[in-house]
NUDOTOR-862595 format. One record per atom (N, C-alpha, C): x, y, z; residue in one letter. Coordinates in steps of 0.2 Angstrom, whole numbers, plus 5000, padded with zeros to 4 digits. Example, Ala and Ser with C-alpha at 12.3 -4.5 7.8 and 13.67 -1.06 7.14 Angstrom:
BEGIN
506649725039A
506249785039A
506649845039A
506449895035S
506849955036S
506450005039S
***
This chain:
BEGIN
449457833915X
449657783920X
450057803926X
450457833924X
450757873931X
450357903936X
449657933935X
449157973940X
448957913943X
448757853939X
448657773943X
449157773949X
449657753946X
450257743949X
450057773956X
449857823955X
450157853962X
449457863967X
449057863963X
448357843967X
448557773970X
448757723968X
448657673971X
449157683977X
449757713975X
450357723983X
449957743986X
449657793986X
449357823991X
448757793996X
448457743992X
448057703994X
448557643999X
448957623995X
449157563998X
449757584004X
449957654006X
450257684012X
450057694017X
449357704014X
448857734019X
448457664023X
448657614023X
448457554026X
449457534031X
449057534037X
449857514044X
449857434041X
450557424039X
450657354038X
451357344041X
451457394048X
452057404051X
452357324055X
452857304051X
453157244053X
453857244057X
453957224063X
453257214070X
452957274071X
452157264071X
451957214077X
451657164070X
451557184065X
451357144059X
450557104060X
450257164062X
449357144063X
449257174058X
449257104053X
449157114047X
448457064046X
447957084045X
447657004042X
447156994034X
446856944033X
446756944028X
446257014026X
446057044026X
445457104024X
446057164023X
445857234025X
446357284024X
446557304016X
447057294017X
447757294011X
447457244007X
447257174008X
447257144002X
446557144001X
446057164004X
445457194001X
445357223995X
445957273997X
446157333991X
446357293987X
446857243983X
447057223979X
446457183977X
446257163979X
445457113977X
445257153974X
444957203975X
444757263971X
444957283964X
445757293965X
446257323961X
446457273954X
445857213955X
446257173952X
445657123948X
445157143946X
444457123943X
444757073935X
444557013935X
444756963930X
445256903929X
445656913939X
446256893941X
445856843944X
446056763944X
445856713950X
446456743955X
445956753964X
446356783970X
446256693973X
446856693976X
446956643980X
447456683988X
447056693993X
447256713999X
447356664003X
448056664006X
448256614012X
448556654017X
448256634024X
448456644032X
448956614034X
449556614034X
449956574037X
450056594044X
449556644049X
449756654056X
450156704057X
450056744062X
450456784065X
450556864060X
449956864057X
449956914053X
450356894044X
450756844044X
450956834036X
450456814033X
450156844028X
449856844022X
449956854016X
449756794011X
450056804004X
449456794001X
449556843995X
448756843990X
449356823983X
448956773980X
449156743974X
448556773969X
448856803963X
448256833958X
448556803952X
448256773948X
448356753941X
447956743938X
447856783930X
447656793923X
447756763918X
447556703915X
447956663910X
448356633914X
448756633907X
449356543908X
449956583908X
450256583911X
450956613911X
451556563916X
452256553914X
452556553919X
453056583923X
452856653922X
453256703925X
452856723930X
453056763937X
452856763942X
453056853944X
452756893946X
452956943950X
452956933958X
453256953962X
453256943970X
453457033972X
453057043977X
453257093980X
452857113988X
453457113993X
453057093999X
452657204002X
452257174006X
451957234007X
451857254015X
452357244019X
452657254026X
453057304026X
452957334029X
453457384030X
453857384040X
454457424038X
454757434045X
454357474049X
454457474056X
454157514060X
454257584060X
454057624059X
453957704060X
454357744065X
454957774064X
455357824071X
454957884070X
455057904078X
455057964080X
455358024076X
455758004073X
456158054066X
455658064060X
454958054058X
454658074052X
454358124054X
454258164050X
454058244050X
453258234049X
453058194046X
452458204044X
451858134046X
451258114046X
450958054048X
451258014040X
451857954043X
451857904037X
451457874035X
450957864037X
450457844032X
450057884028X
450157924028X
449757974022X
450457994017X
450357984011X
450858004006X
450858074003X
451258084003X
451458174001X
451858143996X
451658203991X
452058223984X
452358293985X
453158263985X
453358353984X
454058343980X
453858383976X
454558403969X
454458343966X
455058303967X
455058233963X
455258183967X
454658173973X
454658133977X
454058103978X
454058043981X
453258033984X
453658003990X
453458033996X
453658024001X
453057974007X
453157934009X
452557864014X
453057814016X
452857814022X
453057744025X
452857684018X
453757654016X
453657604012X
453657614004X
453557664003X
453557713997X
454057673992X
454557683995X
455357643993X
455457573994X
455057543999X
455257484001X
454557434003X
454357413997X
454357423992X
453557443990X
453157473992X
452457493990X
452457523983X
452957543981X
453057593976X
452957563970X
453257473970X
453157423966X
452757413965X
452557383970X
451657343971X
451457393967X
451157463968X
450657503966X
450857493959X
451557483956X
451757493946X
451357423946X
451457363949X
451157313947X
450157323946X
449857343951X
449257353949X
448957413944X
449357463943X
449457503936X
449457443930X
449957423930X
450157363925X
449857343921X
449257303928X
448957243927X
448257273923X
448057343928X
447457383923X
447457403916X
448157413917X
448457453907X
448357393902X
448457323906X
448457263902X
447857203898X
447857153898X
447357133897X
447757033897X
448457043896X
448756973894X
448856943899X
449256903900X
448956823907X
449656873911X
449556863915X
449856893925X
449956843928X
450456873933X
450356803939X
450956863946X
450556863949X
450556923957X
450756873963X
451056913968X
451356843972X
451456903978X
450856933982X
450856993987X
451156943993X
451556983997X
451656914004X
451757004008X
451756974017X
451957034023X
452257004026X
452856964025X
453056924032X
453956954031X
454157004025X
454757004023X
455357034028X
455057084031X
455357124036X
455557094043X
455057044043X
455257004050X
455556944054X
456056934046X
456656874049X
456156814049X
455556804047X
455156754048X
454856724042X
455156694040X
454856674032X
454356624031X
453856644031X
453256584030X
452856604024X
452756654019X
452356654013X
452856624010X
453256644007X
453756624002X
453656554002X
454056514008X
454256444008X
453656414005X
452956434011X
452356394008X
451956384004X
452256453998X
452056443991X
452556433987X
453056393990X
453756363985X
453556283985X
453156283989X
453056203993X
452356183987X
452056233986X
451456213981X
451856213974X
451256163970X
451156163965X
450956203958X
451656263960X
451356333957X
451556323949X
451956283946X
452056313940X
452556343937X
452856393939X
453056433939X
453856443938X
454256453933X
454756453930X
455356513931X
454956573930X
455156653932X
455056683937X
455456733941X
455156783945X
455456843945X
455156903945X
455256953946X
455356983952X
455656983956X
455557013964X
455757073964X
455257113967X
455257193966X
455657213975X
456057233974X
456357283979X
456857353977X
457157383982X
457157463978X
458057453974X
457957453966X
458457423964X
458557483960X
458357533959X
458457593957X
458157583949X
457957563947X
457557513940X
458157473937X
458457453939X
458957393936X
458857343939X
458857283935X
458757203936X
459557193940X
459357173946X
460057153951X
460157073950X
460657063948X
460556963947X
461056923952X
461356953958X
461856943964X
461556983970X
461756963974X
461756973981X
461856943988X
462056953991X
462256913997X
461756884002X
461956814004X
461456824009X
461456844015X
461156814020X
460956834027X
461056784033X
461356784037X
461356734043X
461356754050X
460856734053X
460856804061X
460856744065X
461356734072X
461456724076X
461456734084X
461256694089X
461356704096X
461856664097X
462156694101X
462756674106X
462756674112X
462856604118X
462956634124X
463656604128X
463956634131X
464356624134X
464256614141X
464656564143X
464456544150X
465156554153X
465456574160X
465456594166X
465456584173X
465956594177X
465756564186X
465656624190X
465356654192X
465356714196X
465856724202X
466156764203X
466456764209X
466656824211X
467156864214X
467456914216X
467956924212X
467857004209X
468157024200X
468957024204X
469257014211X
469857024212X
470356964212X
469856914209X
470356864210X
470556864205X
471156814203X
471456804195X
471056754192X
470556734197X
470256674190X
469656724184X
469656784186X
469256824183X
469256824177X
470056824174X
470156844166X
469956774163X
470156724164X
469656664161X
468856634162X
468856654171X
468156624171X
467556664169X
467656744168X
467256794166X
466656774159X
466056774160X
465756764153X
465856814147X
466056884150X
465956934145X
466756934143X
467256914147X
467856904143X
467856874138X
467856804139X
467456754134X
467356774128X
466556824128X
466256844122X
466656904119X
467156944121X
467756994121X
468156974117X
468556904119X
468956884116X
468756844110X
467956814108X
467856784106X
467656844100X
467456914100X
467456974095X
467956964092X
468656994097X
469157014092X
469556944088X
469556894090X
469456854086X
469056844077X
468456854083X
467656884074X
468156914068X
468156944072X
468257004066X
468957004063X
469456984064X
469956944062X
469856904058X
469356844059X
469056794054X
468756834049X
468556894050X
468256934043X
468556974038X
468956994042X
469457044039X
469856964033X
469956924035X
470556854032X
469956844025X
469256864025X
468956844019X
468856904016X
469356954016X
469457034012X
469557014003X
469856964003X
470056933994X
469456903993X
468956873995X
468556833991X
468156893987X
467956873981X
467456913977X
466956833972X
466356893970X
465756863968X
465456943965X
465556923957X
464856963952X
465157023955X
465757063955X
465757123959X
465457143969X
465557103972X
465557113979X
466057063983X
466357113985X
466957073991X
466957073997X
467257024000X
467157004007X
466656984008X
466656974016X
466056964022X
465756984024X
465257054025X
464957074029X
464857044036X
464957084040X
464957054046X
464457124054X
464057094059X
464057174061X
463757124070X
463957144075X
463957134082X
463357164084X
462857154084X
462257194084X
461957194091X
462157164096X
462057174102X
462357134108X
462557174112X
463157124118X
462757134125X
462557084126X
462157094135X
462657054141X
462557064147X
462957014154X
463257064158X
463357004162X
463757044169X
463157054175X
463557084178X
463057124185X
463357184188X
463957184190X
464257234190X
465157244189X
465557294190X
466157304191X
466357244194X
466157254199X
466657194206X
466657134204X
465757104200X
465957044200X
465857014194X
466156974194X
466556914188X
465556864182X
465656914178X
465056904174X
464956834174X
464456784175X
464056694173X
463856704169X
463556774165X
463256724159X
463556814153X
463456794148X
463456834142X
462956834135X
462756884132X
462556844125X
462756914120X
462756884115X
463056904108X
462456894103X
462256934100X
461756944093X
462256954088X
462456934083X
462856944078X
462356914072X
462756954066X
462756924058X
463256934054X
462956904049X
463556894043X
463156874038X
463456904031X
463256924026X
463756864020X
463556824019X
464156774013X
464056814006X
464556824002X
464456803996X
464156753992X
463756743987X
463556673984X
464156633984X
464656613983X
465156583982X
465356563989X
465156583997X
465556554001X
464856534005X
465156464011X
464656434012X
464356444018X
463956464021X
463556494027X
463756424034X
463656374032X
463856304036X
464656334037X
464956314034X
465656334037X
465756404038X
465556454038X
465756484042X
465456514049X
464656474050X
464456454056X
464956424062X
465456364056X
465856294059X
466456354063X
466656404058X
467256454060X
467056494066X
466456524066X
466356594072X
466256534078X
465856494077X
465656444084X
466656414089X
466856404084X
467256394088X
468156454087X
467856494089X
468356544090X
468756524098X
468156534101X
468556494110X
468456454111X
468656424117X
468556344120X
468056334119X
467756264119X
467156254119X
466756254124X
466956244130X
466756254136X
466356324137X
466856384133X
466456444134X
465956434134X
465656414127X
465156414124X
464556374127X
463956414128X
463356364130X
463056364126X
463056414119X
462356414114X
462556424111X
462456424105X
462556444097X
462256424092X
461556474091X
461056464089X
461056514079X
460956474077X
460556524071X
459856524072X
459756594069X
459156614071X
458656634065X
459356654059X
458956664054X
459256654048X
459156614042X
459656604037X
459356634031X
459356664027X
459256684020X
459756674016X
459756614009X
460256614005X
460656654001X
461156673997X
461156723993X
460856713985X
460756763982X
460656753975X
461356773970X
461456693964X
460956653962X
461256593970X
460856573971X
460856493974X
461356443974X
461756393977X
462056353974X
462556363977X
463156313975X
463856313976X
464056363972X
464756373970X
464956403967X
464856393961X
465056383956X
464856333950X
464056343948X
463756313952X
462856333949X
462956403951X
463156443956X
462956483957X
463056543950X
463556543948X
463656553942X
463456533936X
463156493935X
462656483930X
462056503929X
461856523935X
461056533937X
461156603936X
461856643937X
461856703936X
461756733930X
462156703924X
462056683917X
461356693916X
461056643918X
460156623914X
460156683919X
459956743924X
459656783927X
459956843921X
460556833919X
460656883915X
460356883909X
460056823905X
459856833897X
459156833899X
458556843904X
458256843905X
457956923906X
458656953909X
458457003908X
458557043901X
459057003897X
458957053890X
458457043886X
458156973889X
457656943884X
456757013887X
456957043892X
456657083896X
456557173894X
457257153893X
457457223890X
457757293895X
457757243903X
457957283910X
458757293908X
458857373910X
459757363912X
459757313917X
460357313916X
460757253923X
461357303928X
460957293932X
461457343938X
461957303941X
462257323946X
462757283950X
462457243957X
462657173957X
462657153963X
462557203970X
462257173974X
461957223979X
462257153987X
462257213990X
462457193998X
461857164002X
461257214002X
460557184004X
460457124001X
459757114007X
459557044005X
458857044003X
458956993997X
458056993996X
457856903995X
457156913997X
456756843996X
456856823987X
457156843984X
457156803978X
457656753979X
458156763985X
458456703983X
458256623986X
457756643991X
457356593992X
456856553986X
456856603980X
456556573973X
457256543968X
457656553971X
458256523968X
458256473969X
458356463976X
458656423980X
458056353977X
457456363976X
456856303974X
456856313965X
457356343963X
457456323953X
457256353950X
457056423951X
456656473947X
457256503946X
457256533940X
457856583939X
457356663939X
457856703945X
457656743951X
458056803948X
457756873948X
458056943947X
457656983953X
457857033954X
457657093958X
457457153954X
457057193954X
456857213949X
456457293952X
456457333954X
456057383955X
456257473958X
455857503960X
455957563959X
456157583967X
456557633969X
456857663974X
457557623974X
457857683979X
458657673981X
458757653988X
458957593991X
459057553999X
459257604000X
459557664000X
459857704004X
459057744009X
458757744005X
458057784008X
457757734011X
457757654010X
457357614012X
457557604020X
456957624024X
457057624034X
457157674034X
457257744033X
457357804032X
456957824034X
456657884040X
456357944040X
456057974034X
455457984033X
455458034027X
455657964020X
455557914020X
455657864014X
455357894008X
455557874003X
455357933998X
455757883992X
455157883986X
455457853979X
455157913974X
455657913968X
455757983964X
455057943962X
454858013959X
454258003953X
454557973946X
455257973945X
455157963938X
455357883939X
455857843943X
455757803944X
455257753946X
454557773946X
453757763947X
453757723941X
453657803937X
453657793931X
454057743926X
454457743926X
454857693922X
454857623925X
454757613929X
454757543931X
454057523929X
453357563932X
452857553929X
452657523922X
453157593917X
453057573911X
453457503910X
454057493912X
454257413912X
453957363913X
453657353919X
453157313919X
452457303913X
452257363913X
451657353906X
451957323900X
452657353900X
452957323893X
452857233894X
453257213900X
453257153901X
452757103901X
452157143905X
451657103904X
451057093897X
451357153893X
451057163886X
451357133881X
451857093883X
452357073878X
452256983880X
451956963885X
451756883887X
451156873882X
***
């Protein structure tokens, strides 16, 4: 089963599914699992702009495996062409290897080593802050009660995680001559200056909060634009920012917090741009229950249970619509985006084997 395993990464690295530019479409990659996958009803949807989801199902089941097949764009830092896979020592190194093809390929081992009902949930849209497979198969009539979401969790079932919030900010400004005194207030880039060290004083004050082993607020300024020059007095500004909540604090109110950090006048915009829930879902209260059922689902499973994790993954969007949601798969996010990405042979293997246990046990 491991020689499978790794035949199929090899296959499945060897197709560009680099998200962006994400010209991804129905043929390619999901040709191959068509293939990879004889006695499964295939249900492919186009949702546009390259997201693609292949739904494959065996029997009656209502557990669900999900693992998307997008990868991040390729640097100038890999040593070798990332889409051909190399094995060296106890690696198998490919663009995505880690995040997460490594998965997918244990899931089509799985599925060949088995014979009992499945249910596969391929999606490409997960790397690009743009979520249209998930939602649009959450909206359907699927059935479905369980999911397993493969991302690199080191083989440990992850049942917390944080979510995700990306923001644009723009600050507005009077241009004039940088020598007059109205500069330090009428400036746009002052504005977003003051409106940072503020930020980040807002996040340092959520330093006490905890959830399932992870504290605080992740926070991170990801890009500052404006101005014109030294002399003169900046009109316009803009801020890219995120923030990462614990399950337990509320993404609205802390929108409600960053927005008004300075007058309101500063502010001309204040956009989210991207929200991803945390895992489990919920206020505090559910949130915590759901974490409970994510726990006896994994002993009923037979997965260790690892620690809460900082990344984010689309199982909390299966939370967030009533499935009770784990993350589940092989590699360590430390490699995931990485140069040279690389998931160990032996956690190939052991995940693989998990899987088939799983699916031979339905």
């Amino acid at each position: 089963m491991h020689e499978k395993t790794l035949q199929h990464l090899d296959a499945l690295v060897s197709f560009d599914t680099r998200n962006p530019p994400r010209a991804i479409g129905t043929d390619g990659i999901f040709d191959y699992l068509r293939d990879q996958l004889p006695g499964f009803e295939i249900r492919v949807s186009d949702h546009g702009d390259g997201a693609v989801s292949l739904l494959a199902v065996r029997g009656e089941t209502a557990r669900l495996f999900n693992v998307h097949l997008d990868t991040v764009p390729s640097s100038p830092a890999w040593t070798a062409d990332p889409l051909k896979l190399r094995v060296e020592g106890d690696r198998a190194i490919g663009l995505g290897a880690c995040d997460i093809k490594g998965a997918a390929a244990c899931l089509l081992a799985a599925a060949q080593a088995t014979d009992g009902p499945a249910a596969f949930l391929f999606s490409s849209d997960e790397e690009a802050n743009d979520a249209r497979c998930i939602p649009s198969f959450l909206k359907s009539d699927h059935g479905f009660h369980e999911v397993i979401v493969a991302e690199p969790t080191q083989g440990e079932a992850v049942l917390a995680h944080r979510g995700i919030c990306s923001v644009l900010m723009r600050f507005r400004g009077e241009a004039g001559h940088a020598s007059g005194a109205q500069a330090l207030q009428a400036s746009a880039l002052h504005q977003a200056m003051r409106w940072g060290g503020r930020a980040l004083d807002l996040v340092e004050a959520q330093s006490h909060q905890r959830f399932g082993g992870l504290t605080g607020l992740r926070f991170n300024v990801g890009k500052v634009e404006g101005g014109i020059k030294a002399n003169v007095i900046a009109p316009a500004a803009e801020v890219r920012f995120g923030f990462r909540p614990l399950p337990s604090q509320s993404a609205d109110e802390l929108h409600a917090q960053f927005g008004t950090l300075v007058p309101a006048g500063a502010v001309e915009r204040y956009e989210e741009t991207f929200r991803g829930p945390a895992l489990p879902a919920g206020n505090t209260a559910d949130a915590e229950n759901r974490r409970l059922e994510a726990r006896d689902l994994a002993d009923a499973l037979g997965l260790p249970i690892g620690n809460a994790v900082d990344f984010w993954t689309e199982a909390s969007l299966f939370s967030a619509a009533g499935l009770t949601a784990i993350v589940y798969g092989p590699g360590d996010i430390a490699q995931a985006h990485a140069a040279d990405e690389w998931v160990s042979l032996d956690q190939l293997a052991t995940v693989a084997q998990s899987y088939r246990r799983i699916l031979g046990a339905q």
